[in-house]
ZADODREN-207720 format. One line per 2 residues: number of its first residue (from 1); for each residue y negated, z, x negated of C-alpha. Coordinates in steps of 0.2 Angstrom, whole numbers, always signed. Each point is the difference from the previous one (the first is absolute). Layout:
REM ZADODREN-207720
NUM) Y Z X ~ ...
This chain:
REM ZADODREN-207720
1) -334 +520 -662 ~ +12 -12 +12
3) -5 -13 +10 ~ +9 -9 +14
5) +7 -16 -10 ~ +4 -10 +17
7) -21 -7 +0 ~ -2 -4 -16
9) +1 -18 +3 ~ -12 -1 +13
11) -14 -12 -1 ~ -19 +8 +2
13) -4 -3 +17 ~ -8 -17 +5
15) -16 +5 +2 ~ -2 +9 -17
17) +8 -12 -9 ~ -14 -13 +10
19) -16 +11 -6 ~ +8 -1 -19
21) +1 -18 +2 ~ -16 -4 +8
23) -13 +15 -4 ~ -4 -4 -18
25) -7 -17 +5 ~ -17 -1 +11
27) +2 -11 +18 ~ -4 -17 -1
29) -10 +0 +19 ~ -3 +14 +13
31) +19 +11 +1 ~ +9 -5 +16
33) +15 +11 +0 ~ +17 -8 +4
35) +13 +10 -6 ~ +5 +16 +10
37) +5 -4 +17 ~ -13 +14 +6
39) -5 -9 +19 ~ -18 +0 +1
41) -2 -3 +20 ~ -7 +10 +10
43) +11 +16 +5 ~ +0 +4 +19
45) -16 +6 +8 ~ +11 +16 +6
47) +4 +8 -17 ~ -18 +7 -1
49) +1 +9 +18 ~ +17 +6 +0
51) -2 +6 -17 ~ -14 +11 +6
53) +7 +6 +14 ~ +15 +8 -9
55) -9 +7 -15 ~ +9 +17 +6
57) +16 -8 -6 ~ -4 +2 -18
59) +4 +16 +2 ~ +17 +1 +6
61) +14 -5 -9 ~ +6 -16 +8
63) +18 -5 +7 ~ +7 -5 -16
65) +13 -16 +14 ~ -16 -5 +8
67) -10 +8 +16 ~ +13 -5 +18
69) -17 -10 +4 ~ -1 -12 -15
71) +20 -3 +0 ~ -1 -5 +17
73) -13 -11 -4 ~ +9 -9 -16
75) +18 -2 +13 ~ -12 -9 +12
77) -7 -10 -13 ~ +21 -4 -6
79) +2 -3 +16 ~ -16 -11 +6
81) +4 -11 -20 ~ +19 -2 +0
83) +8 +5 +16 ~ +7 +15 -8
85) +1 +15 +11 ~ +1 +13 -17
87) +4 +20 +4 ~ -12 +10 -6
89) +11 +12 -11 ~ +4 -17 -11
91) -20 +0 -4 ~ -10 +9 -11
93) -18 -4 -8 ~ -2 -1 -17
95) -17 +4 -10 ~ -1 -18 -4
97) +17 -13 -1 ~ +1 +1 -19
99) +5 +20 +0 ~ +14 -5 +14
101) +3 -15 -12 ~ +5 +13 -14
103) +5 +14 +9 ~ +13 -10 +11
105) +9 -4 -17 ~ +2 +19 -3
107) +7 +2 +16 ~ +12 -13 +4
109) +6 -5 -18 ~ +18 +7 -7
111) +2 +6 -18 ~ +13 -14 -1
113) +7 -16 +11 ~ +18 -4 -2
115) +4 +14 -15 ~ -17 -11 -9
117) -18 +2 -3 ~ -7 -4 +16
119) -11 -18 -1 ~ -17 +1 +10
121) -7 -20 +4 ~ -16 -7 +0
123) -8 -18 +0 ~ -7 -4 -16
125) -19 +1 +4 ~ -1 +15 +6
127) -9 +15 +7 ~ +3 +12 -16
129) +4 +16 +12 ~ +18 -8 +3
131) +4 +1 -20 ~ -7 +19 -2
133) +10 +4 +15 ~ +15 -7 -7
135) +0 +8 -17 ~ -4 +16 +7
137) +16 +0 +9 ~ +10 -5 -17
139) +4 -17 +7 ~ -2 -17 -10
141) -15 -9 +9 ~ +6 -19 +2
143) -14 -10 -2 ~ +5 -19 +12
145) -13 -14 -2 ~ -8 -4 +16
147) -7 -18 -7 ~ -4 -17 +7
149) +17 -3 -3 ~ +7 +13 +11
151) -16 -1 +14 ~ -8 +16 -8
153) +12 +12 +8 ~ +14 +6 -11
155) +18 -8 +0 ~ +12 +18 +1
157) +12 -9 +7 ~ +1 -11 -17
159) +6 +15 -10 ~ +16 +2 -8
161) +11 +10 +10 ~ +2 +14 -11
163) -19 +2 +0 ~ +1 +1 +17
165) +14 +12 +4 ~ -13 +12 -8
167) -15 -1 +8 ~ -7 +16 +7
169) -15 -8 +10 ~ -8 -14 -1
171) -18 -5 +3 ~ -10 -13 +10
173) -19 -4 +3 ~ -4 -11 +15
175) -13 -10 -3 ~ +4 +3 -17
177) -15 +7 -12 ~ -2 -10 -8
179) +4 -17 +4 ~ -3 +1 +19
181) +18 -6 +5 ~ +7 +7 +16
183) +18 +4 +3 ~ +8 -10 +13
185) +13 +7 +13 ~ +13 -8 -6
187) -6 +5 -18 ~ -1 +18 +4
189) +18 +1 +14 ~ +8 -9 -16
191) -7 +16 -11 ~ +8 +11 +11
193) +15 -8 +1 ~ +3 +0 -18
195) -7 +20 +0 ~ +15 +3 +12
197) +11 -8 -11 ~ -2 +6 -17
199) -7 +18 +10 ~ -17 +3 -5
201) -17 +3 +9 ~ -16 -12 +2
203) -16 +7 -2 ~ -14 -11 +8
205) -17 +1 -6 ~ -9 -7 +15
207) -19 +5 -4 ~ -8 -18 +2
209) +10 -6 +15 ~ -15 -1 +12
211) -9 -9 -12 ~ +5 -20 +3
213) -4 -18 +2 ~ +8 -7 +16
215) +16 +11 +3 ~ +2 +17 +1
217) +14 +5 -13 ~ +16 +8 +8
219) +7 +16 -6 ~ +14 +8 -7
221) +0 +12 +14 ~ +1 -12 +15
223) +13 -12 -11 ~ +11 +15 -3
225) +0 +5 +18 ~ +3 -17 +6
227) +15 -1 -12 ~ +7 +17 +2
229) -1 +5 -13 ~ +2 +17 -6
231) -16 +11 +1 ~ +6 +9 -16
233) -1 -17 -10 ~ -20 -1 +1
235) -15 +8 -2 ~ -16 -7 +2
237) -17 +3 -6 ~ -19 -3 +8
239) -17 +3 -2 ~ -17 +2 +6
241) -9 -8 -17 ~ +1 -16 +4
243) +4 -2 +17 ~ -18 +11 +5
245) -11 +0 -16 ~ +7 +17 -2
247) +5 +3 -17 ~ -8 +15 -4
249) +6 +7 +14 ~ +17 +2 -6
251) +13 -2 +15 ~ +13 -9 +3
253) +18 +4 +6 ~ +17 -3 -2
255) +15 -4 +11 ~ +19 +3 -4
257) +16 +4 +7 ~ +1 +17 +7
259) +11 +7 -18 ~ -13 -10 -11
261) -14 +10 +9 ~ +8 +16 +0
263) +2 -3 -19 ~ -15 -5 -3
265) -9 +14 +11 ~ +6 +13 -7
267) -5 -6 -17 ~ -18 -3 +5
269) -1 +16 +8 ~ +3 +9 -18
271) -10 -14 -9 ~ -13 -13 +10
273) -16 +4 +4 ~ -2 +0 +20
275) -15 -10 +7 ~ -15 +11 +4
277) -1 +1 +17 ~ -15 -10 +5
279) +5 -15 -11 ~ +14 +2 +12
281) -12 -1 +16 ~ -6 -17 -7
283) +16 -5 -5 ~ +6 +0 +19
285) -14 -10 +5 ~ +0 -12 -13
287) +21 -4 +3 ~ -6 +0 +20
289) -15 -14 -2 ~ +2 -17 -4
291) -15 -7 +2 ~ -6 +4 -16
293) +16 -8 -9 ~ -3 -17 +8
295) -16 +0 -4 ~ +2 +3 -19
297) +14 -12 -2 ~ -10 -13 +8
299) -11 +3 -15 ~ +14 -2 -13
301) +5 -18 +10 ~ -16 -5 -4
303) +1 +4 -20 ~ +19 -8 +3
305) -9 -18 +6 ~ -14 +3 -12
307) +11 +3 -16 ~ +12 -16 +9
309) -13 -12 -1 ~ -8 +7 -17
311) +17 -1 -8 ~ +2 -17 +7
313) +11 -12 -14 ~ +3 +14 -11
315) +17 -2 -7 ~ +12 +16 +6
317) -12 +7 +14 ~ +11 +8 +12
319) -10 +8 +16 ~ +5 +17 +1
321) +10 +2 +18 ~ -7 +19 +1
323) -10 +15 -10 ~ -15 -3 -9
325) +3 -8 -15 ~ +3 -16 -9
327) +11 -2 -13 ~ -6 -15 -10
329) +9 -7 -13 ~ -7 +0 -18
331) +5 -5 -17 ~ -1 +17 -7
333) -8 +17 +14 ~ -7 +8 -15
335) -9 -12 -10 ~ -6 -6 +18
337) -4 +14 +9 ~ -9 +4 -18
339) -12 -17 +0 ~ -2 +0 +18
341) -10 +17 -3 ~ -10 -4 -16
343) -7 -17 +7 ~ +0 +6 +20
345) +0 +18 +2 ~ +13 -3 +13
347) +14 +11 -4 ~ +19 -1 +5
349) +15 +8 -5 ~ +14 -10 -12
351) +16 -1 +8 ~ +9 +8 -13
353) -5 +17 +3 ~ +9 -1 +16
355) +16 -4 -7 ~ +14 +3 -14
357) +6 -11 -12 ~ +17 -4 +3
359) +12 -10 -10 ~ -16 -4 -15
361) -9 -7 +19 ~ -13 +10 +8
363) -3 -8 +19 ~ -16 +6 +1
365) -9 -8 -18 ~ -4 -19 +9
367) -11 +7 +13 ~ -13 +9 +4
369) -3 +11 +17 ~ -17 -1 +9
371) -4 +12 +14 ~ -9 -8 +15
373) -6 +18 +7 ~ -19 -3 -5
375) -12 -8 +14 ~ +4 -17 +5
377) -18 -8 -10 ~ +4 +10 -15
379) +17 -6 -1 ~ -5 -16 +1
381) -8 +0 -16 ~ +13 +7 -7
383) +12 -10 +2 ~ -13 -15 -1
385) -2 +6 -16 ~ +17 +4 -6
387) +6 -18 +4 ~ -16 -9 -11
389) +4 +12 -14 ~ +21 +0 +0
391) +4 -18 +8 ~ -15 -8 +0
C-alpha cells in the first residue's frame, strides 16, 4: 500500500528525538526539567469553581466559533492590549493556537501563486507546526534564518524577488520561540508592506506576548490597523498556555479579515474539534482577568535577572526580550545538551531539533534551548549548574 510522499522528510519530533539521545544514559544529579516550554505556575484560582459549576456542559455539544460570552471577552481583552476594536464575526476560538496554526494554511493557501507552487515562509528556528502546515498545502516551506546576524527574527524582505512573488503566507513568532526576540513596529509595518507588495498574507504567532521583561511587545493587529493596512493581509494567533498557565486547557483564538474567517470557519466546521463548553466558561474568565497574568510574569522577571546575573561574562549571552526561554550558544546542542544530562541531570533541548539545515547549515546546531517555567529556586540550580558544567 501508498503513502503520502510529501512527510517523508520530516524530522522525529524534538521531543522524541531528545529521549533517544538522553534515555540510554543515567542522570548525573536529581532531573530538573528544562526543555518543553510547559509553564509550571500556578493556573488561576477560578478554573476549579467554574469548572464545577458547568459540569452540565459536557454534555452538550459546544459552539464550534466560541460561546457570544467568551468572544466578548477576548474583543475586550484586543481592545484593553492593542487599542483594537475587533468585530466579533472576525473571531473564532481555537482548541489550542497550534490547530488554528495548521488549519489556517488549509484555508487561506492557493494551489498556486503566480501560475507557481505557492511558497509558504518561516524563520529558521522554528515552531515545527508552520512546516506540516505548509507541506500539507503542497507549498515548498522556505526555511529564513532568524540568527544573531539578523536579531533572531527572519530577514523576508532579503529574499530574491522571484521567491518572493510566490509566497502564499508567511509566518512570524513574536517573542520568537525560541530565541525570545520581539518584533518591533517598524519590523512588523515593514512586513506588511512587503506582504502588500508581493501579495501574500502574515500569519502571527502571538502566544508568548504577555510574557516580557520591561515592555509589553506590540502586535500585528494594532500595527496593521495603524497602517491601514488591509484586514485580509493578516491573521493572527493567541493563546491561553502561556499567557495563564493554561495549557491543557487548550484555547486560544484567532483573528482575520472578515473572508479569511469565513474561510476558515467553514473549514473548521467540517473538521476542528469545538471547545467543550465549560473549558469555554473558564476561557472567558481567564481572557477577562489580569491579575493572574501580572503576577506570573513577574515571576518569569525574576528567572530573567536571575539567569542575567548567572550568565554574567559568558560570551554570546543575549537576554531574552520575551517568552520563557534562553537560547544559549554552544559549540555543538547535541553533544551539550548530552553532557549536561550525564554529569547534571539537567536536561535541555539542542537547538537543532528546532530547525532545518539549509544550505549544509543548520541555525539551530550552536545552541541549546533552556526553558525557565520550573519554580524560580529550582531553576536556579539549573542554570547554576548548567554554566559550571558547559562554561565553566
Amino acid at each position: 500500500m501508498a503513502f503520502p510522499e510529501r512527510f517523508s522528510n520530516l524530522p522525529d519530533y524534538a521531543f522524541p528525538r531528545l529521549r533517544g539521545l538522553l534515555d540510554a544514559h543515567p542522570p548525573g544529579g536529581e532531573p530538573i526539567a528544562m526543555t518543553i516550554g510547559e509553564p509550571r505556575h500556578a493556573m488561576p484560582e477560578f478554573v476549579g469553581p467554574i469548572l464545577a459549576a458547568n459540569l452540565s456542559g459536557f454534555g452538550v455539544y459546544p459552539p464550534n466559533d466560541g460561546t457570544p460570552e467568551l468572544l466578548a471577552a477576548i474583543r475586550g481583552w484586543i481592545g484593553r492590549r492593542y487599542g483594537v476594536d475587533m468585530a466579533e464575526d472576525r473571531l473564532m476560538v481555537l482548541n489550542g493556537t497550534r490547530e488554528g496554526l495548521f488549519n489556517a494554511a488549509i484555508a487561506l493557501c492557493p494551489e498556486a501563486k503566480n501560475g507557481q507552487r505557492p511558497v509558504v515562509l518561516m524563520p529558521n528556528p522554528f515552531y515545527q507546526v508552520y512546516a506540516v502546515a505548509a507541506l500539507t498545502v503542497g507549498a515548498d516551506p522556505v526555511y529564513v534564518p532568524a540568527t544573531a546576524a539578523t536579531g533572531f527574527l527572519p530577514d523576508y524582505g532579503g529574499l530574491p524577488k522571484d521567491v518572493l512573488d510566490r509566497v502564499a503566507l508567511a509566518y512570524i513568532c513574536s517573542p520568537a520561540n525560541p530565541q525570545g526576540a520581539v518584533a518591533s513596529r517598524d519590523y512588523l509595518a515593514d512586513l506588511l508592506t512587503l506582504a502588500e507588495k508581493h501579495d501574500f498574507r502574515v500569519l502571527a504567532d502571538e502566544c508568548y506576548s504577555e510574557i516580557w521583561r520591561e515592555t509589553p511587545p506590540p502586535g500585528l493587529l494594532q500595527v496593521a490597523e495603524a497602517q491601514g493596512a488591509d484586514p485580509e493581509r493578516v491573521a493572527v494567533f493567541h493563546s491561553l498556555s502561556k499567557r495563564s498557565n493554561l495549557p491543557g486547557l487548550r484555547s486560544g483564538f484567532v483573528a482575520a479579515g472578515p473572508e479569511c474567517m469565513n474561510r476558515i470557519r467553514k473549514l473548521r466546521s467540517f473538521a476542528g474539534a469545538p471547545l467543550p463548553l465549560p473549558l469555554q466558561r473558564v476561557a472567558e474568565a481567564a481572557w477577562a482577568d489580569e491579575a493572574h497574568v501580572e503576577a506570573s510574569r513577574a515571576l518569569y522577571q525574576a528567572k530573567f535577572r536571575d539567569a542575567d546575573a548567572i550568565f554574567a561574562g559568558v560570551q554570546g549571552y543575549q537576554a531574552p526580550e520575551g517568552g520563557f526561554f534562553l537560547w544559549l550558544p554552544v559549540e555543538d546542542g547535541e553533544q551539550a545538551a548530552l553532557k549536561l544530562w550525564r554529569e547534571t541531570g539537567v536536561r535541555v533541548l539542542p537547538g537543532a531539533y528546532l530547525s532545518r539545515e539549509v544550505g549544509g547549515e543548520n541555525p539551530g546546531k550552536g545552541y541549546i534551548r533552556v526553558a525557565l517555567v520550573a519554580p524560580q529556586e529550582e531553576t536556579q540550580r539549573g542554570l547554576t549548574g548548567l554554566r559550571d558544567c558547559i562554561y565553566g
